[in-house]
Structures are given as structure tokens and as C-alpha cells.
C-alpha positions as CSV (number, residue, x, y, z in Angstrom):
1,X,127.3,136.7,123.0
2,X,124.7,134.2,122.2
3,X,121.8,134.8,120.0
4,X,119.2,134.3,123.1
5,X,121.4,136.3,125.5
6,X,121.4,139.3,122.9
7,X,117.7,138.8,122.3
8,X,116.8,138.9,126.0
9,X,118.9,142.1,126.5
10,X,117.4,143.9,123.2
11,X,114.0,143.2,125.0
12,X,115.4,144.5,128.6
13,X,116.6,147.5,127.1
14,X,112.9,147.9,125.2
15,X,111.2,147.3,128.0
16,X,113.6,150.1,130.1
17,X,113.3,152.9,127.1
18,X,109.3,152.3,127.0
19,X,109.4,152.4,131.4
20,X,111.4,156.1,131.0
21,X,109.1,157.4,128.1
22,X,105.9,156.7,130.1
23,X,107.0,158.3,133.0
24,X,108.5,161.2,131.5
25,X,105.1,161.6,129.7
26,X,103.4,161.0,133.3
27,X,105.4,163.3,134.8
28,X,103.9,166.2,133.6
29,X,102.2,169.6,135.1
30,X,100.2,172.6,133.7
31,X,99.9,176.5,135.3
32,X,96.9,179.0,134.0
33,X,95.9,182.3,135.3
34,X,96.8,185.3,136.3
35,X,100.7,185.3,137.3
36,X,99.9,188.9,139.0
37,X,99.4,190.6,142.4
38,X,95.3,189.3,142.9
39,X,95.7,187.0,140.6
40,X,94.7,183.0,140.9
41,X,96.5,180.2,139.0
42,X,94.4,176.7,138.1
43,X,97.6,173.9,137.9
44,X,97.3,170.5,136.9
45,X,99.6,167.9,137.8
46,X,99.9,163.5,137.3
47,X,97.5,162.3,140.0
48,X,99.2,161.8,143.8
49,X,102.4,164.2,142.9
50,X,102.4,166.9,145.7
51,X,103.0,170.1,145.2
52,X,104.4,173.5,147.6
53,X,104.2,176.9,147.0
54,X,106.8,179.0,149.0
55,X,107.2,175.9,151.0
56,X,103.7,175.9,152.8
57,X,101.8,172.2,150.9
58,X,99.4,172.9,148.6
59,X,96.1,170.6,147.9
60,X,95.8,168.2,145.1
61,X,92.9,166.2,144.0
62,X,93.1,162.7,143.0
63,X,92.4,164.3,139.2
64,X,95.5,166.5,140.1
65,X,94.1,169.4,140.1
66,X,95.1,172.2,142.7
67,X,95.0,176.2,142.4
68,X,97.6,178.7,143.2
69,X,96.5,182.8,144.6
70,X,98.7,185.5,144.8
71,X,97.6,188.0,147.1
72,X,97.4,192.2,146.8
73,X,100.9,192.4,148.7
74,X,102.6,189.4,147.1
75,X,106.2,189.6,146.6
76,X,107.4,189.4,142.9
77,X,108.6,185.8,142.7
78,X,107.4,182.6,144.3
79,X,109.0,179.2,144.5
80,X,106.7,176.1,142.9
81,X,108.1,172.6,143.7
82,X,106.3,169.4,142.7
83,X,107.4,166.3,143.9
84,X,105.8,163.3,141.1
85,X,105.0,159.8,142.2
86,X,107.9,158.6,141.1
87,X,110.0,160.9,143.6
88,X,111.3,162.9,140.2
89,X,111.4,166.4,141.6
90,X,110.6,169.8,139.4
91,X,111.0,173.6,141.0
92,X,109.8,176.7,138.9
93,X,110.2,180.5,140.0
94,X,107.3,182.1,139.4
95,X,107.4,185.7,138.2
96,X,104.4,187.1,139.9
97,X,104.0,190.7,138.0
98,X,102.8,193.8,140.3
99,X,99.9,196.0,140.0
100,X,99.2,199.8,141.0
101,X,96.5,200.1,143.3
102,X,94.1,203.3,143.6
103,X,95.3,204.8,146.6
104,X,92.4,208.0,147.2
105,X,92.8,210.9,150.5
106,X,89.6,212.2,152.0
107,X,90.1,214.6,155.5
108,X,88.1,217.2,157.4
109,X,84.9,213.3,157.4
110,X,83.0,214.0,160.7
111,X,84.7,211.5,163.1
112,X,81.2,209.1,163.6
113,X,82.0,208.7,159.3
114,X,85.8,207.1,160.4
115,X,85.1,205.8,163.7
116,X,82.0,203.6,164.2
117,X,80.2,203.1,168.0
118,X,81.3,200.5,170.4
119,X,77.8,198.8,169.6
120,X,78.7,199.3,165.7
121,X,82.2,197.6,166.2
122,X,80.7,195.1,168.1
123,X,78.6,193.9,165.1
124,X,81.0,194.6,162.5
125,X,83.9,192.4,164.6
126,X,81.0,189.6,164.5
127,X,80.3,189.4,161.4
128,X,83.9,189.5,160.1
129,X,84.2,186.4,161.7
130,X,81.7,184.6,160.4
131,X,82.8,185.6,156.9
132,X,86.7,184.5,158.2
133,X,85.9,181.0,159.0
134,X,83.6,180.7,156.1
135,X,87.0,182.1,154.2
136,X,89.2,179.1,156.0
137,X,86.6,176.3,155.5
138,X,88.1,173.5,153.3
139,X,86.3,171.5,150.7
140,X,88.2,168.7,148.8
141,X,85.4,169.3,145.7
142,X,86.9,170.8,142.9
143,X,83.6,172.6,141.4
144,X,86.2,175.4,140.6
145,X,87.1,173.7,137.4
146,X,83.9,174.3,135.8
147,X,85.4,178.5,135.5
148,X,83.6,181.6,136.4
149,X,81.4,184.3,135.1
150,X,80.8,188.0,136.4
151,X,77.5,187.3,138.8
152,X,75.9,190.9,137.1
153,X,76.0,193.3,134.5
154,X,77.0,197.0,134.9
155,X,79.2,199.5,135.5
156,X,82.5,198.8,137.1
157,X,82.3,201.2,140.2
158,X,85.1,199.8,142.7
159,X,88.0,197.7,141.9
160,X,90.2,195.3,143.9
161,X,93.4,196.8,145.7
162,X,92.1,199.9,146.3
163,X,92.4,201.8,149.1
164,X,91.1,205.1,150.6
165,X,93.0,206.9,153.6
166,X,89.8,208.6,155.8
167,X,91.3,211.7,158.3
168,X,95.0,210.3,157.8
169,X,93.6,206.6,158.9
170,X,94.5,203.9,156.0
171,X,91.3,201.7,155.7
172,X,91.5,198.4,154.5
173,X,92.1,198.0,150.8
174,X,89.0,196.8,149.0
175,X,88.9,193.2,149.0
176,X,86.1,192.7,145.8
177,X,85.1,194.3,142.7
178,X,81.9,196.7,142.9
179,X,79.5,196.2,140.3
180,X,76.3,199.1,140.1
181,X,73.2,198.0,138.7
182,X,69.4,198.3,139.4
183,X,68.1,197.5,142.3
184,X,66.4,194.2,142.2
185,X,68.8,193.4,138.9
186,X,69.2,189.3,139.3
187,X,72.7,187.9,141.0
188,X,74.1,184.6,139.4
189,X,76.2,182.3,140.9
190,X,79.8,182.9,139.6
191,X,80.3,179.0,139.7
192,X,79.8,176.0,140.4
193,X,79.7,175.0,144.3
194,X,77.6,174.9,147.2
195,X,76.6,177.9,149.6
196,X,78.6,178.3,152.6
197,X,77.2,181.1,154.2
198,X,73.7,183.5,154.0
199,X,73.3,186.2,156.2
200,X,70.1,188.3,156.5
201,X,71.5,192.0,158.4
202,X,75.3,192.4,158.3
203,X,75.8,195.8,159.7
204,X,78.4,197.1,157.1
205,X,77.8,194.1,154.2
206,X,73.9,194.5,154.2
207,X,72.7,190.8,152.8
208,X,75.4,188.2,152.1
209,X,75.9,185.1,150.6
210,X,79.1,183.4,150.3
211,X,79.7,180.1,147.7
212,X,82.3,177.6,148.3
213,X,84.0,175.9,144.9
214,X,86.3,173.7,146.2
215,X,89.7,173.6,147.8
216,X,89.2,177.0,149.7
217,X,88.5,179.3,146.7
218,X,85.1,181.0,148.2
219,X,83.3,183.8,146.6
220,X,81.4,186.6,148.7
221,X,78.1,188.8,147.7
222,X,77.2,191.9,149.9
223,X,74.9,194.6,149.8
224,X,71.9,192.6,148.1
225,X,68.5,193.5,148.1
226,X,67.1,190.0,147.9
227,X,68.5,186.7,148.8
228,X,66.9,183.4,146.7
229,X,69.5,181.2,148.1
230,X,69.6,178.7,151.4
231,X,72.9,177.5,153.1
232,X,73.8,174.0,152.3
233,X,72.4,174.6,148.8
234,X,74.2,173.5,145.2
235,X,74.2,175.3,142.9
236,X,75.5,175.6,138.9
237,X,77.3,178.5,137.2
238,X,74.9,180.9,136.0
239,X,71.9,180.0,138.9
240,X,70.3,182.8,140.6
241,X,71.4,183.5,143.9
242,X,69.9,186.9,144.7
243,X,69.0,190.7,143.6
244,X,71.0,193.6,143.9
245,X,70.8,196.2,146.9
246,X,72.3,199.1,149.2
247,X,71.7,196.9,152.6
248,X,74.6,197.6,155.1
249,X,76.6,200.7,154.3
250,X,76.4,201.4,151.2
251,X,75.6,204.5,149.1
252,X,74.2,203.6,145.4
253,X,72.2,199.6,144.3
254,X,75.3,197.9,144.0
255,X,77.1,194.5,144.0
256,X,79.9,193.5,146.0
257,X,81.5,190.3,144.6
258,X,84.8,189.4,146.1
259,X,87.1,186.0,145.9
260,X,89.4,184.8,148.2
261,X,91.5,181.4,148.7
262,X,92.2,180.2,151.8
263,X,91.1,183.6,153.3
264,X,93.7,185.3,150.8
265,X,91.4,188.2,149.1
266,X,92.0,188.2,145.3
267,X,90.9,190.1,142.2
268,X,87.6,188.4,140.8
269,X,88.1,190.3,137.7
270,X,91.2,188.5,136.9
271,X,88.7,185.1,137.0
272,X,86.5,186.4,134.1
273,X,88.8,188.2,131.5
């Protein structure tokens, strides 16, 4: 072969070897979180791959970052697939750990204790909606990433999963972490994001706020004393967003702070630890 024909090859073959190392060091992706039942998962991927979870798409930002939650009642495996720009393909099973979940028997309640009054159940179906299509609102922001922080000090008096069973009825399992404290004890936001929803008189919640971080992760506060925040509002991890309370139905100053993405409830304490 002659010297400039073997020259031009050495430098095609170069060229090819440096093309596959780049793209195998493009193609890359990260998973941190909580691999368990309530738990949520922050992944990062090369910018414009797309990504599936159990086959239902799952948002990426141009950065490539996108987040991953595992509800109460998740199964113990789940199927990630990431397609990279490239059309190079990756597929993980994700082991998904389970969790026991306080499961508590009261009988002989008065039945007005289990069973609230048409007018009650009127209110209460009201304002669940307003708190589901806050849940299902969408923002492509990704003011997750700057991570989370409990919103109070104080004793841990409720935990996610739980569940009581009232006169042989299963109530729905608790969907946040209950925090007691002092009345009027200052709420901080848990993030960074913008406020998606402020209630004044929700007839079981008392005074909520709900904060929206980005890609359908939104957190919930109920039962506050005080509100300091207005919807539409930004605010940064650590900014006051109200006081702790007993409005609504509750029996003891107390914070409800739940998380959910995409309207899938998950456990906030798995954010901070």
C-alpha cells in the first residue's frame, strides 16, 4: 500500500476511535434516591436522550435532568429504558425495595367520627380537587434540583404509608409526614419553586399551600395557622411560607407536609435523609 494511502487510513481509523470514545462518554446516565416503596429518584442523562419508566415517557430537560417516584403500592421491580441521541439503547431493572406500613384498628367511633354529612362531603370532594389538578399540573422548570429540607422542626407524629381502619372501614393511607410543633412555629419552603395553590378554609386540610418544583414533583402544607405566601409567588429553599396550626380537622398544632409526583403521593422523609 502506498505511504499516503496508509497515512489517510491511519487518520480515518483515528478519527473513527476518537468519534466512538466521545459518544460512549456522551452516552452516559446517572440514578439517585430512594430505590424504595415512597421513594423519588433524581436521574440525569446526555441532553435530548429520552427516557421510559414501565413504558409510560418520562420528562427530560434540555440539561437532562428528569426524576423517577415510586409510589406506596409499587411493585418490586421496574423497567428504565433510555434511548441516547445517537439511537444507542440502555434498559435497567430497577429493584424497588418494600416498606411496612403502620396499619392501626379503631371500632365502637360514633358513626358522624367515620362518616361525614352530605354538606361535609360536599366540601371535602371540592377541595380534593383542587389539590388533584394542582397534583397533575406540569412545569418544564427543574427548581427541584436545588434539593429539599424539612419545612419545620419537631416531633415526628405521622408518617407516610400509614393507614388506620375506622369501624372496619380502611381510610386512605396517609399521604405526608406529620410534623408537631408550636402553634405559630414558622413553615419554610422545602424548595425551590413557585406556589401553585393557597387555600384559606379547607374543611378537612384547614389552611394550605401547595409549591410546584418542576416537572410535576409538588409539595403540600395543611393545617397552618398562618399563611405568608400568595399564589403565583417564587420562592427559594428555606423562605417562609406560613405558621403552624390545627385548622381543618385536626387534633394537636401540627404540620402536614406531603410530596407527590404527577399526583403519585410519596414519602417526603425519604427527600431529606
Amino acid at each position: 500500500m502506498p505511504l499516503m494511502s496508509r497515512i489517510r487510513l491511519c487518520v480515518l481509523l483515528l478519527s473513527l476511535s476518537f468519534l466512538l470514545a466521545v459518544s460512549a462518554q456522551a452516552a452516559t446516565y446517572s440514578l439517585n434516591g430512594a430505590f424504595k416503596q415512597g421513594g423519588l429518584v433524581f436521574g440525569t442523562v446526555t441532553p435530548g436522550s429520552l427516557v421510559s419508566l414501565d413504558a409510560t415517557d418520562i420528562a427530560v430537560s434540555k440539561e437532562g435532568l428528569f426524576l423517577l417516584g415510586f409510589g406506596r403500592d409499587h411493585g418490586v421491580k421496574s423497567h428504565l429504558m433510555i434511548t441516547y441521541p445517537d439511537g444507542q439503547q440502555v434498559s435497567e431493572t430497577l429493584k424497588i425495595a418494600k416498606q411496612n406500613f403502620k396499619i392501626q384498628r379503631i371500632d365502637g367511633l360514633p358513626k358522624k367520627k367515620v362518616t361525614p354529612n352530605p354538606e361535609a362531603v360536599k366540601r371535602i370532594r371540592a377541595d380534593n380537587a383542587a389539590v388533584g389538578r394542582t397534583r397533575q399540573v406540569f412545569t418544564a422548570q427543574t427548581w427541584f434540583a436545588s434539593g429539599f429540607m424539612q419545612p419545620v422542626e419537631g416531633r415526628i407524629s405521622g408518617v407516610f404509608g400509614s393507614q388506620r381502619i375506622l369501624n372496619g372501614k380502611p381510610r386512605s393511607p396517609h399521604k405526608g409526614l406529620d410534623i408537631a410543633a408550636p402553634k405559630g412555629t414558622l413553615i419554610k419552603a422545602d424548595g425551590d419553586g413557585v406556589i401553585s395553590l393557597v387555600h384559606p378554609d379547607m374543611y378537612l386540610m384547614g389552611k394550605c399551600v401547595m409549591i410546584d418544583h418542576g416537572h410535576g414533583l409538588q409539595s403540600i402544607y395543611i393545617h397552618m395557622d398562618d399563611i405568608l405566601v400568595k399564589e403565583g409567588q417564587f420562592v427559594k429553599k428555606g423562605d417562609p411560607v406560613g405558621k403552624v396550626g390545627m385548622t381543618g380537622r385536626a387534633t394537636g398544632p401540627h404540620l402536614h407536609w406531603g410530596v407527590s409526583l404527577k399526583g403519585i403521593a410519596l414519602d417526603p422523609q425519604l427527600l431529606v435523609k
